[in-house]
C-alpha positions as CSV (number, residue, x, y, z in Angstrom):
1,X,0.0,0.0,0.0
2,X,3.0,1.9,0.0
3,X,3.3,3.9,3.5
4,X,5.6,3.9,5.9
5,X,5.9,4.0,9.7
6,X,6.4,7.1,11.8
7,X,6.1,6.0,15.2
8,X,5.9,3.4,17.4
9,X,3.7,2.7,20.8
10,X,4.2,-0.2,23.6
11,X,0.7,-0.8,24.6
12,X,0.5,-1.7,28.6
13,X,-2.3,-4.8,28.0
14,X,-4.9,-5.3,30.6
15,X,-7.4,-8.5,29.6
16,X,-10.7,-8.0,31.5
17,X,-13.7,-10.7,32.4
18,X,-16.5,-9.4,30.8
19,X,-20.2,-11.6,31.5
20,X,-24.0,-10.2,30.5
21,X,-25.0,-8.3,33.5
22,X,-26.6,-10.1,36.6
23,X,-23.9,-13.3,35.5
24,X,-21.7,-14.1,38.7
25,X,-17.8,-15.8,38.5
26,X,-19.4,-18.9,40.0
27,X,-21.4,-19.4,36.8
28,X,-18.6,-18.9,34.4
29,X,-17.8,-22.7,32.7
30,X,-16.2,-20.8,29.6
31,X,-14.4,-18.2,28.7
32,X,-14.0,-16.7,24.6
33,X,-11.7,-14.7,22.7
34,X,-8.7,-14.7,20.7
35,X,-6.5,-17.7,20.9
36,X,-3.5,-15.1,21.6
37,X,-5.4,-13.2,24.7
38,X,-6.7,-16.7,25.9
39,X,-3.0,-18.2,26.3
40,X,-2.3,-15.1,28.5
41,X,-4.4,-15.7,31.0
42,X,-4.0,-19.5,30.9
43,X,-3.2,-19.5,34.4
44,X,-6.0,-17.3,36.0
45,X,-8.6,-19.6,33.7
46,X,-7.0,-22.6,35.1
47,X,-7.5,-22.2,38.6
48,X,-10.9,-20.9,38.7
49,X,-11.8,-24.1,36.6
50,X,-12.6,-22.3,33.1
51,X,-12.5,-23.6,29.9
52,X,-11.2,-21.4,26.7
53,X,-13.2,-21.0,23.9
54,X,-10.7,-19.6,21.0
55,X,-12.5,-17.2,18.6
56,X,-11.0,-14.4,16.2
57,X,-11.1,-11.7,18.2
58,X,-11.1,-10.2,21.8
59,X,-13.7,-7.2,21.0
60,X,-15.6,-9.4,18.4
61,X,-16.0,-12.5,21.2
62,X,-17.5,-9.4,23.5
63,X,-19.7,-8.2,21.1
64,X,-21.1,-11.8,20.3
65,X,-21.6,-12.5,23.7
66,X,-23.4,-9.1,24.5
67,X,-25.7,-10.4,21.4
68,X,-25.9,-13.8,22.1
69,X,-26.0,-14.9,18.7
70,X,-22.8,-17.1,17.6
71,X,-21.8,-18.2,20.5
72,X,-19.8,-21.7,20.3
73,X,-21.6,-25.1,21.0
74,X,-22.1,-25.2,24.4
75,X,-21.8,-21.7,25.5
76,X,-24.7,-19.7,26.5
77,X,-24.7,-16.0,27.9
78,X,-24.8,-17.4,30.8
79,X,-22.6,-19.8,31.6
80,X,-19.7,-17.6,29.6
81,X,-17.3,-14.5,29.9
82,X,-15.2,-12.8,27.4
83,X,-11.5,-12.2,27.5
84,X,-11.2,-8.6,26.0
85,X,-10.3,-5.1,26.9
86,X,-12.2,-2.5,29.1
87,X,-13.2,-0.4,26.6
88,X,-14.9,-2.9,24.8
89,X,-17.1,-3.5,28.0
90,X,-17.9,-0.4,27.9
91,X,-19.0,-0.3,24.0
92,X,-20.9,-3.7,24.1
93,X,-22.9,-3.1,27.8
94,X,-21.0,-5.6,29.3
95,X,-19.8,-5.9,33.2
96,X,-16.1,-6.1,34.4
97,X,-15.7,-8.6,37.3
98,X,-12.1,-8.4,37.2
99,X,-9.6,-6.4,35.8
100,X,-6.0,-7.7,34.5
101,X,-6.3,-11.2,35.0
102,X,-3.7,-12.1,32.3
103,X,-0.4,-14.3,33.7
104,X,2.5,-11.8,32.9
105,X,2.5,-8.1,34.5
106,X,4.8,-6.9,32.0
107,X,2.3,-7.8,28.7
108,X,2.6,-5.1,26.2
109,X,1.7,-4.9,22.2
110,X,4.2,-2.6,20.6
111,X,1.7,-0.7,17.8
112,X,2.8,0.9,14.8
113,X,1.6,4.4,13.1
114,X,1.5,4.3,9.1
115,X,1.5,7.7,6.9
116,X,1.7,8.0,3.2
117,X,4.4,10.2,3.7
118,X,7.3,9.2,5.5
119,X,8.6,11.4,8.8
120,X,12.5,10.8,7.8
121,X,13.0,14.6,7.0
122,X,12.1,15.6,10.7
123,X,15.1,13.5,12.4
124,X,17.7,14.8,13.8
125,X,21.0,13.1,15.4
126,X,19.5,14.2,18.6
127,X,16.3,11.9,18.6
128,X,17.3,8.6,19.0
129,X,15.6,6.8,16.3
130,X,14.8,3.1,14.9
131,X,14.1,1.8,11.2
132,X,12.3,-0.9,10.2
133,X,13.5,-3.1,6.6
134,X,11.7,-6.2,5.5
135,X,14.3,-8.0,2.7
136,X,14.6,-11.6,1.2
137,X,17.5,-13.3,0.9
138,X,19.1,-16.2,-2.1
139,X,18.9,-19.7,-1.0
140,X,23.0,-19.9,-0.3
141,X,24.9,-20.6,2.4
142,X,25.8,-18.3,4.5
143,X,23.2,-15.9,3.3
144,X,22.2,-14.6,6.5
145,X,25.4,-14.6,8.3
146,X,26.5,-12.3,5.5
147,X,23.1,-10.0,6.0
148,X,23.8,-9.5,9.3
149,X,27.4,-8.5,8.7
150,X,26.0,-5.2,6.9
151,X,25.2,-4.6,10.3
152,X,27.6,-5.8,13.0
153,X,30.6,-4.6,10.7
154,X,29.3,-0.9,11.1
155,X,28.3,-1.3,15.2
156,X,24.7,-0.7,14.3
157,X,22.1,-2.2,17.1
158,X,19.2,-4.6,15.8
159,X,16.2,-4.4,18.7
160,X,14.1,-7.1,16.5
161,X,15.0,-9.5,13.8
162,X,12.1,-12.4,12.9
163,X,11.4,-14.1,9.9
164,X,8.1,-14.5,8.3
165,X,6.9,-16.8,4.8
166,X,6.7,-14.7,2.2
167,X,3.4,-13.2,0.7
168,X,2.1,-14.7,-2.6
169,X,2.2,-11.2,-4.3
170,X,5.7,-11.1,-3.3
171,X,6.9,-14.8,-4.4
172,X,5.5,-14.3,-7.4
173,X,7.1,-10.8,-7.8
174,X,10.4,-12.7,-7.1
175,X,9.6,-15.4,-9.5
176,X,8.7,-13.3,-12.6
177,X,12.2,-11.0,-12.1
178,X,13.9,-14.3,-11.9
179,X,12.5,-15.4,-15.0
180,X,12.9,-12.0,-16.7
181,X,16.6,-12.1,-15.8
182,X,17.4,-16.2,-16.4
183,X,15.0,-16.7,-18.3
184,X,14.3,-20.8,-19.1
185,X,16.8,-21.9,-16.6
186,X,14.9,-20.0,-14.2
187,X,11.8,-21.9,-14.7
188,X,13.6,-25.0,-15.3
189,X,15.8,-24.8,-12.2
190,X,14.8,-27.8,-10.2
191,X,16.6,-26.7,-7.3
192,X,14.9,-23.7,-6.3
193,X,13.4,-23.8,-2.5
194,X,9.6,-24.3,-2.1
195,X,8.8,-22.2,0.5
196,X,10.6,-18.3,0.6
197,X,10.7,-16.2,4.2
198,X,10.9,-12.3,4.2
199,X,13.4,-11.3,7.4
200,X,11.6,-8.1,9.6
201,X,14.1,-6.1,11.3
202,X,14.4,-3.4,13.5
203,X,18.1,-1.5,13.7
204,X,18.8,1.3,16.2
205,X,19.7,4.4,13.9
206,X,17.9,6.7,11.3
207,X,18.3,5.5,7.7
208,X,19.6,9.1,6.4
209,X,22.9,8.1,8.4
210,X,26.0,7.7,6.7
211,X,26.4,4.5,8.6
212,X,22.7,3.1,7.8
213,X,23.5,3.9,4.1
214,X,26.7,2.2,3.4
215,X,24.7,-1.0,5.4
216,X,21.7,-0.8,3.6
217,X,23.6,-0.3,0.3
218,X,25.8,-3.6,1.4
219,X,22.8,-5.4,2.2
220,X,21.6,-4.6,-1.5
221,X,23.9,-6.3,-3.1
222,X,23.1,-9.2,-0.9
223,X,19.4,-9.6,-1.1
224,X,16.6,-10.2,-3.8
225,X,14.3,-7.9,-2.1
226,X,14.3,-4.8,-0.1
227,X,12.2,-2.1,0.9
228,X,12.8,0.2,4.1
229,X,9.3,0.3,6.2
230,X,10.1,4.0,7.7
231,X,12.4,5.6,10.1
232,X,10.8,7.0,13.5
233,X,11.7,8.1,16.7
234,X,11.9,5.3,19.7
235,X,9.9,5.0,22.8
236,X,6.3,6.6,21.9
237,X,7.9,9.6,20.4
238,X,6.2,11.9,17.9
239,X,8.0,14.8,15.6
240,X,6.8,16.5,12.6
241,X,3.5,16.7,11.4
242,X,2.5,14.0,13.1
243,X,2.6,15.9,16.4
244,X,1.5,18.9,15.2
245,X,-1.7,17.3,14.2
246,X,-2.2,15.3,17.4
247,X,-1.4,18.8,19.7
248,X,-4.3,20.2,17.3
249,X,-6.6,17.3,18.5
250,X,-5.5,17.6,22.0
251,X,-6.8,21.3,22.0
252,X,-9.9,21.0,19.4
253,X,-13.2,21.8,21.4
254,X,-15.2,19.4,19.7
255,X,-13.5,16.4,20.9
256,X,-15.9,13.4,22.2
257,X,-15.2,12.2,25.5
258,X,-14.6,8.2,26.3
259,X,-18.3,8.3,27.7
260,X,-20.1,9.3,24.0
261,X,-18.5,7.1,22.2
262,X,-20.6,4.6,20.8
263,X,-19.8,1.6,17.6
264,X,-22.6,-0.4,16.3
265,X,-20.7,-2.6,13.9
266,X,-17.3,-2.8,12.8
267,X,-15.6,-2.7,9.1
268,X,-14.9,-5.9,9.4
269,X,-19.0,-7.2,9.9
270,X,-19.5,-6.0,6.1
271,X,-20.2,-9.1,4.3
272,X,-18.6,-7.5,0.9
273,X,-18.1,-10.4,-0.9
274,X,-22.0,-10.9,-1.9
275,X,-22.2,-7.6,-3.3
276,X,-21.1,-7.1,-7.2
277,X,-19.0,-5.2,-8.8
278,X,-20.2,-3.0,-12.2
279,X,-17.9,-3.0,-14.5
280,X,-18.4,-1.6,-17.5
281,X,-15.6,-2.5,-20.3
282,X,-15.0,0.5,-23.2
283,X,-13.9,-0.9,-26.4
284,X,-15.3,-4.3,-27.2
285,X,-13.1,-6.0,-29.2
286,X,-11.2,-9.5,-28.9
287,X,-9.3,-9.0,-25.8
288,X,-12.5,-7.5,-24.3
289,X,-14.8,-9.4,-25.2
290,X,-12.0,-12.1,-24.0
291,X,-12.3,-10.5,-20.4
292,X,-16.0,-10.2,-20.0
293,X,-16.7,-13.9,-20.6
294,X,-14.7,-13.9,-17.0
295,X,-15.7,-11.1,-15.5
296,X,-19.6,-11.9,-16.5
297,X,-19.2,-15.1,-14.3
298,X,-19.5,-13.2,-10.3
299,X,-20.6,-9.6,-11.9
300,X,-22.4,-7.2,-14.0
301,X,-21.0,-6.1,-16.9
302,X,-21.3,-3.9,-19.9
303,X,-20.0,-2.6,-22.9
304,X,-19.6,0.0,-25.1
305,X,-18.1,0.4,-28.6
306,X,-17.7,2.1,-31.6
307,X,-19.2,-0.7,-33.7
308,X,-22.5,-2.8,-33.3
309,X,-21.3,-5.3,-30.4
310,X,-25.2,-6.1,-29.1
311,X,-25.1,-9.5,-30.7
312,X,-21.6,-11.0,-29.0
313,X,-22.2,-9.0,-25.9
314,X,-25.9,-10.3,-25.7
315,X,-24.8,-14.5,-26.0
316,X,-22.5,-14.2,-22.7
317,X,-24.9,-11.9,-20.9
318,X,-23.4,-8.5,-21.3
319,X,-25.3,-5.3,-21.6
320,X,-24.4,-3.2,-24.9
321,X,-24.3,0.7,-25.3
322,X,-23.8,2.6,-28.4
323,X,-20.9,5.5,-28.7
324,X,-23.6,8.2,-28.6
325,X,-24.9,6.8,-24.8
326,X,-21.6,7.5,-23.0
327,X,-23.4,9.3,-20.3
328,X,-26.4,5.9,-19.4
329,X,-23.0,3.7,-19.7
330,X,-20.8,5.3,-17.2
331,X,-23.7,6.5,-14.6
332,X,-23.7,3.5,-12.3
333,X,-20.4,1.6,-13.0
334,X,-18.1,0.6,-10.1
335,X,-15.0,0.0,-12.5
336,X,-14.3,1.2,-16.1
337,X,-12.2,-0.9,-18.0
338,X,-10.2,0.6,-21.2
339,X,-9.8,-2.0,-23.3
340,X,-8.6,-0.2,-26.7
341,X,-5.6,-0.2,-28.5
342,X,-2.9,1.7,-27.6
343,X,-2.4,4.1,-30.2
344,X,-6.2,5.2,-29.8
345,X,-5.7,5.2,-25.5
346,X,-5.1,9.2,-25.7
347,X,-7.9,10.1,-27.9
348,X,-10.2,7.7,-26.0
349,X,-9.2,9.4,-22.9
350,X,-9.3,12.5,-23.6
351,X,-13.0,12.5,-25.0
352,X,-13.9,10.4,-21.8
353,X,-16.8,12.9,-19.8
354,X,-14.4,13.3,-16.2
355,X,-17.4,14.4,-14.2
356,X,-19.0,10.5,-14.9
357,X,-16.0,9.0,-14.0
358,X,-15.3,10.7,-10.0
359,X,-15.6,8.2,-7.3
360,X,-14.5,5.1,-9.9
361,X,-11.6,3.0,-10.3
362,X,-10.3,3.2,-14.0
363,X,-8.2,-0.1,-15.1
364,X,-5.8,0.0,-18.3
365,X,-4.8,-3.0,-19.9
366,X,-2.4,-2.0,-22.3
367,X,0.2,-4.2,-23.1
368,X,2.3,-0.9,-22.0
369,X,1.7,0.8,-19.4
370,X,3.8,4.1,-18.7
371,X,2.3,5.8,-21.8
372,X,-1.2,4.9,-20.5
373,X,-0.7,6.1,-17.2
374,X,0.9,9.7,-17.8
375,X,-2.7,10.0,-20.0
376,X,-4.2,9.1,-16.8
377,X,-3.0,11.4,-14.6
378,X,-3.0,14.2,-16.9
379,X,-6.6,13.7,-17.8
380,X,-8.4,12.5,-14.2
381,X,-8.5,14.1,-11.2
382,X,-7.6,13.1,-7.7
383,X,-10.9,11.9,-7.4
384,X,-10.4,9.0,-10.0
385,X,-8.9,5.6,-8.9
386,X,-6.2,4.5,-10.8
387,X,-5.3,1.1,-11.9
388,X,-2.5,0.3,-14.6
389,X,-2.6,-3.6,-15.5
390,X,-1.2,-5.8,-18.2
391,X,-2.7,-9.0,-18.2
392,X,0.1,-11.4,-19.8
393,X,-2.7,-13.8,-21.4
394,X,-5.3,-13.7,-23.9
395,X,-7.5,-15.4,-26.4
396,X,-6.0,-17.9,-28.6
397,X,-7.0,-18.9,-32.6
398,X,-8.4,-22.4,-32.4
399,X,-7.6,-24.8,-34.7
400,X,-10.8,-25.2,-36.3
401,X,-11.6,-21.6,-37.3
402,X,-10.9,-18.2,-36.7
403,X,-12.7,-17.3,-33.9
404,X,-10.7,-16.6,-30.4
405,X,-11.2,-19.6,-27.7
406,X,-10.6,-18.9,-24.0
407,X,-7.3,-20.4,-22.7
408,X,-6.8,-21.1,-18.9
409,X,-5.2,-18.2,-16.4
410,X,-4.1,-20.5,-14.0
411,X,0.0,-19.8,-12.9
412,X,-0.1,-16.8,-16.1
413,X,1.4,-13.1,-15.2
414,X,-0.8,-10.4,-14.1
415,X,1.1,-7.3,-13.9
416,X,-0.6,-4.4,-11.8
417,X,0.5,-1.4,-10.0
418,X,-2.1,0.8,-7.8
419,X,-1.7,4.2,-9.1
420,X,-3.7,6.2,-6.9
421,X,-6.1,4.4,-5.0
422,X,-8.8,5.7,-2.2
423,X,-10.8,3.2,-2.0
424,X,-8.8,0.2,-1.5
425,X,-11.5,-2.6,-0.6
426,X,-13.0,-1.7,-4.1
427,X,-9.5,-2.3,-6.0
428,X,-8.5,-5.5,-4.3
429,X,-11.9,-7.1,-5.1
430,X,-10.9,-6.1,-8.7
431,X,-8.0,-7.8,-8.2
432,X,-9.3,-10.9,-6.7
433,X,-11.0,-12.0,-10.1
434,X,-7.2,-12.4,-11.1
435,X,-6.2,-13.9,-8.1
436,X,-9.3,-16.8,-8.0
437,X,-8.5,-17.7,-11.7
438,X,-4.8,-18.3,-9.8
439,X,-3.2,-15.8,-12.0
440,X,0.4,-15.0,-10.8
441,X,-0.1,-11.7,-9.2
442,X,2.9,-9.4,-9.6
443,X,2.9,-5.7,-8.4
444,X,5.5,-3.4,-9.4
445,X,5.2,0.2,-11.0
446,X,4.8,0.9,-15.0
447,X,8.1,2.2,-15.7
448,X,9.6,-1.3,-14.0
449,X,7.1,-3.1,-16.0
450,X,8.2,-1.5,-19.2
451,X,11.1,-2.2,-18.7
452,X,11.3,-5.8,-18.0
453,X,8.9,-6.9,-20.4
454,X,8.3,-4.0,-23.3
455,X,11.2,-5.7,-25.7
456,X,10.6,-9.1,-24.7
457,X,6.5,-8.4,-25.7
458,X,7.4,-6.8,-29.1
459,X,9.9,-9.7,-30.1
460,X,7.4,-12.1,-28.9
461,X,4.7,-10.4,-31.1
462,X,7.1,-9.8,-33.9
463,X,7.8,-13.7,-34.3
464,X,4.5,-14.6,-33.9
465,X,3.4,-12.0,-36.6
466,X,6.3,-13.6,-39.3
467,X,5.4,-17.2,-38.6
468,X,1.8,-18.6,-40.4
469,X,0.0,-21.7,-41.3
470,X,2.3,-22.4,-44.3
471,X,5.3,-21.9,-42.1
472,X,4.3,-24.3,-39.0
473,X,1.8,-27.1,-40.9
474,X,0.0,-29.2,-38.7
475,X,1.6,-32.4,-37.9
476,X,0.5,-35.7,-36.0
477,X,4.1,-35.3,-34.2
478,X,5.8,-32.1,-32.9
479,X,8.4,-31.4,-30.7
480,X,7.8,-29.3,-27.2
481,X,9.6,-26.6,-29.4
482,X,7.3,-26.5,-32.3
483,X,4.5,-26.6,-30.2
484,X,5.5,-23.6,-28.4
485,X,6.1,-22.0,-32.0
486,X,2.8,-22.9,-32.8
487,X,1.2,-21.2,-29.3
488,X,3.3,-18.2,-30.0
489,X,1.5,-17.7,-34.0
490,X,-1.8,-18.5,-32.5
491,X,-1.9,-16.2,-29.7
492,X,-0.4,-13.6,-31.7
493,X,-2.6,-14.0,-34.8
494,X,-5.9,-13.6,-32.3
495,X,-4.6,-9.6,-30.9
496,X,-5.3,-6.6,-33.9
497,X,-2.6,-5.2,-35.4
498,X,-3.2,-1.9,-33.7
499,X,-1.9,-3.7,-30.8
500,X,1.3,-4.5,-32.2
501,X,2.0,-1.3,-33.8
502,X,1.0,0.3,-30.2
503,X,4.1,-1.8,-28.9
504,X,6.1,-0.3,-31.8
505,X,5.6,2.9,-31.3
506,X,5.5,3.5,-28.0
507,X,8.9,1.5,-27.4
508,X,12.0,3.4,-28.4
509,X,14.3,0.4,-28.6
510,X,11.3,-0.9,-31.5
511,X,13.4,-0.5,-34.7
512,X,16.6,-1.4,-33.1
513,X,15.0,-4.7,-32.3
514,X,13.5,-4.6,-35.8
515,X,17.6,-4.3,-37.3
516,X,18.1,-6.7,-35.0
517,X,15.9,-9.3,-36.3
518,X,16.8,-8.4,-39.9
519,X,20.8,-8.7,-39.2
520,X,20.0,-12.7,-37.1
521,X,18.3,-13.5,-39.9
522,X,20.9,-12.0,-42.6
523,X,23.6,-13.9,-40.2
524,X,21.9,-17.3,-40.6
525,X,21.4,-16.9,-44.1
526,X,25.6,-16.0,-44.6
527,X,26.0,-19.2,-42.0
528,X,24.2,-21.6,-44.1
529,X,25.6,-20.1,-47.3
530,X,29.0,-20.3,-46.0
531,X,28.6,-24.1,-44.8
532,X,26.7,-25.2,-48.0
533,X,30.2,-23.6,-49.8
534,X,32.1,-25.3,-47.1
535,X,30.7,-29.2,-48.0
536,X,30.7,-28.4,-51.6
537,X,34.4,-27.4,-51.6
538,X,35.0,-30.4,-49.4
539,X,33.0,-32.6,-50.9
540,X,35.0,-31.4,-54.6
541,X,38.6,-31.9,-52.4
542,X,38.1,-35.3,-51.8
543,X,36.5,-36.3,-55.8
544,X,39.4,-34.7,-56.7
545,X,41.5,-36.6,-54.0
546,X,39.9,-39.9,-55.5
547,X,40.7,-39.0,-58.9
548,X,44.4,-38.4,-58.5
549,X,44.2,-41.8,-56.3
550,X,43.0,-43.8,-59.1
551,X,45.5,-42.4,-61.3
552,X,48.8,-43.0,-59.3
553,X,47.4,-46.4,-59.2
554,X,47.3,-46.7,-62.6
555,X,50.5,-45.6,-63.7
556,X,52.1,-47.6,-60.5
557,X,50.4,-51.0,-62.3
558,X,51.9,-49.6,-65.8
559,X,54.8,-50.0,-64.0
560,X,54.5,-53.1,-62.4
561,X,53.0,-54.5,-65.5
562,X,56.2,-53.3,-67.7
563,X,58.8,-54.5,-65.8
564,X,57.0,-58.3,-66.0
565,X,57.1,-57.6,-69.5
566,X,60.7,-57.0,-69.9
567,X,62.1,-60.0,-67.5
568,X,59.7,-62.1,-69.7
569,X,61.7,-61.1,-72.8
570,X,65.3,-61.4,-71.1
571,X,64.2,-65.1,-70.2
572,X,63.1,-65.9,-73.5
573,X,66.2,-64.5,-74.7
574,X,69.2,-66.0,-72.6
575,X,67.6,-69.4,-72.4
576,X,67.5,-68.7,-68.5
577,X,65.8,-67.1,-66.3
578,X,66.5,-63.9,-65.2
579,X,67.1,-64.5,-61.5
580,X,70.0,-67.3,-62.9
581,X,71.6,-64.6,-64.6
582,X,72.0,-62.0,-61.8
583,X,73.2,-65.0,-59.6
584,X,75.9,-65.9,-62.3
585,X,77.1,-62.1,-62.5
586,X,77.5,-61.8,-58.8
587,X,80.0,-64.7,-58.8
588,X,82.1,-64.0,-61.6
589,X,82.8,-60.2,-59.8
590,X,84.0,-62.3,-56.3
């Protein structure tokens, strides 16, 4: 959510027994509240013979129990007592028989304040001040150990260090770099650890010192992940604006007393997952009509479009407008997805009535998304959620004709950052369509998601567009290659073109990919040429090599046949043969 702390409290924790009025201790066979508060007081239950009842939470067991109405089996109003604090007696009517009954004296909750605006700037060497980093480390040996040394070599204090599993939004951020960086041996790596844990920790200095930078720059290079939660003053300490504003409360007139303070329900009693989201999707084409056929499934949707849409829209249950009813569209929408192409997103925008669109939560898909946003914010207001998105999936050519089938989302990338967001709830139930289809979730701003995947998108599309039917025929037998080749064609050859020249021109490294391409292939094309030359000539090196072969062969059996010839004819001649002869010579010269 991107805030940050700016101060800390330790909370002195005092548990009450809370019963319905009229209830004596004597009565008491149970007690509820939250599994956490019920382990405190284990020892005060224990010896007055009361059994613990976990439920989620210390004010909620009170309230339950001041209602009577969801009580565990077994428990009635009034055979049971609540563990909980003594304001929420007070709130829910309840009576305190006895007050701090937990095991340890010393039981404090340390709290934490969160801003969107950090408090960093108001620190000064005199304030003795904490900071709070959450980071993840490789699976090495060692990795730790060599954390920590970030620290302990610069004498910097740590005052809490714990380690935690890592959040699904954040393993699959993790993931997806790790693919972007290794690419298939990163998915193919075998070895890789199945669980990941983030490390909390606490060091005792502001992170604006020149110690604390040189550590958390160290720890940097060390780590996969690593955000700073905030820098604040210890011990309960408030500076900056943060104690102007609570001076301005202390001395505001209008301030309620304990007494008047009343709460009937709480956020959390808001059953908001039966209620339906409206989302109304602008420009109806195949990646939109792709998305509705998903979105249709848990909530209303619409549609609006240039063209005559009424037909598709009406055979999966979504409601068509015309260009000319803009206003009827966007009057009672929740969410407004642009689903256009890229190089019409400005114009769109810009023609968009603003008023209609306050209090909403706008969603891009682009396959981009920095050029989007800047539109975004340069068109809406602050009172205009923002959502840039990039859905790594779509609708795929079937192999029977040409219109787009639905492929599963389960493990694909959904790439999302949270522009500007006020109401939160509204966005994560967005989100959770995504996240139930078991998309991998990965948050991380436009700019980083340009620049991870913008070149790797346009290559991707760029193949896809060059290869066709004639190029990859079907075949009984393929390889896990050519099937991917033939994934690639099909997904590309479902998105318009105006999508892939929206990728063209809105990334500047486009054409040098584009000369790219053209030198590869120009490359291969000398490489084959040069080893089709390179068999010929040997091929023609070793005819020739025969020929010659053949040919000292001859004139060595010329040879061989001529000199038989002429010992013949000395034979013939002498009366003797010729081997007498030579024998005959030899003695005569001893």
């Amino acid at each position: 959510y991107d805030l940050s702390v700016v101060a800390e409290h330790e909370f002195r924790v005092h548990h009450c027994l809370l019963v319905k009025p009229g209830v004596k201790k004597s009565a008491i066979k149970y007690a509820v509240s939250h599994p956490q508060a019920l382990a405190q007081c284990d020892n005060y239950l224990r010896s007055l013979g009361i059994t613990p009842v976990p439920m989620y939470d210390t004010a909620g067991s009170a309230k339950i129990l001041s209602e009577g109405v969801g009580l565990p089996d077994k428990c009635t109003p009034e055979n049971t007592a609540a563990i909980a604090s003594d304001l929420a007696g007070k709130t829910y009517r309840l009576n305190c028989l006895e007050k701090g009954i937990e095991d340890d004296d010393v039981n404090f909750t340390r709290f934490l304040l969160l801003s969107r605006t950090g408090i960093v700037q108001h620190l000064n060497p005199k304030i003795p001040s904490k900071t709070s980093i959450v980071f993840t480390l490789p699976d090495s040996a060692g990795a730790l150990y060599k954390a920590l040394a970030c620290f302990a070599l610069r004498d910097i204090d740590f005052s809490k260090i714990e380690s935690r599993p890592t959040a699904a939004s954040l393993l699959n951020y993790l993931k997806f770099r790790s693919q972007q960086a290794h690419g298939r041996k990163a998915r193919q790596r075998s070895g890789s650890p199945r669980f990941r844990y983030c490390f909390y920790l606490d060091f005792l200095a502001s992170e604006v010192d020149e110690i604390s930078q040189n550590a958390l720059h160290h720890l940097n290079e060390q780590s996969d992940y690593l955000r700073i939660l905030g820098s604040y003053p210890q011990k309960s300490r408030l500076v900056g604006p943060i104690a102007a504003a609570v001076e301005e409360l202390k001395n505001s007139n209008n301030q309620l007393s304990s007494e008047e303070v009343s709460l009937s329900t709480l956020p959390s009693d808001e059953d908001d997952e039966k209620k339906k989201l409206n989302i109304g999707i602008i420009g109806y084409g195949v990646f939109g009509e792709f998305l509705s056929k998903q979105l249709v499934k848990k909530h209303k949707v619409s549609c609006i479009d240039p063209f005559d849409k009424s037909k598709e829209a009406e055979e999966i249950g979504v409601e068509y407008y015309p260009m000319f009813d803009m206003m009827s569209f966007l009057s009672d929408l929740d969410v407004v997805i642009i689903a256009v192409p890229m190089i019409e997103f400005e114009d769109v925008v810009s023609k968009l009535p603003v008023d209609k669109l306050r209090g909403k939560l706008v969603v891009e898909v682009c396959p981009l998304n920095s050029h989007p946003k800047s539109v975004m914010l340069q068109n809406f207001g602050p009172d205009v959620d923002i959502l840039c998105s990039n859905p790594m999936f779509g609708p795929s050519l079937s192999d029977n004709n040409e219109s787009p089938s639905p492929v599963s989302w389960d493990g694909l990338p959904m790439i999302y950052e949270k522009v500007r967001i006020a109401d939160m709830r509204r966005c994560d139930k967005f989100l959770s369509i995504f996240e139930r289809e078991r998309c991998q979730m990965v948050e991380m701003t436009a700019e980083q998601h340009d620049a991870s995947t913008s070149d790797a998108e346009f290559v991707t599309h760029l193949t896809g567009r060059l290869l066709d039917r004639q190029l990859l025929p079907p075949t009984p037998v393929m390889s896990k290659e050519y099937a991917a080749l033939c994934d690639v064609a099909d997904m590309t050859a479902a998105d318009s073109f105006d999508l892939f020249y929206g990728m063209f021109k809105y990334n500047s490294r486009a054409k040098d990919l584009l000369k790219k391409m053209r030198e590869n292939i120009a490359k291969v094309e000398r490489q084959l040429a040069a080893k089709e030359a390179y068999l010929a000539a040997s091929a023609e090196m070793k005819n020739n090599d025969r020929k010659q072969l053949i040919e000292e062969c001859k004139i060595l059996l010329r040879e061989v046949a001529s000199s038989s010839n002429i010992a013949a004819k000395v034979e013939e001649k002498d009366g003797k043969p010729a081997e007498s002869k030579i024998t005959e010579t030899s003695q005569k010269e001893s």
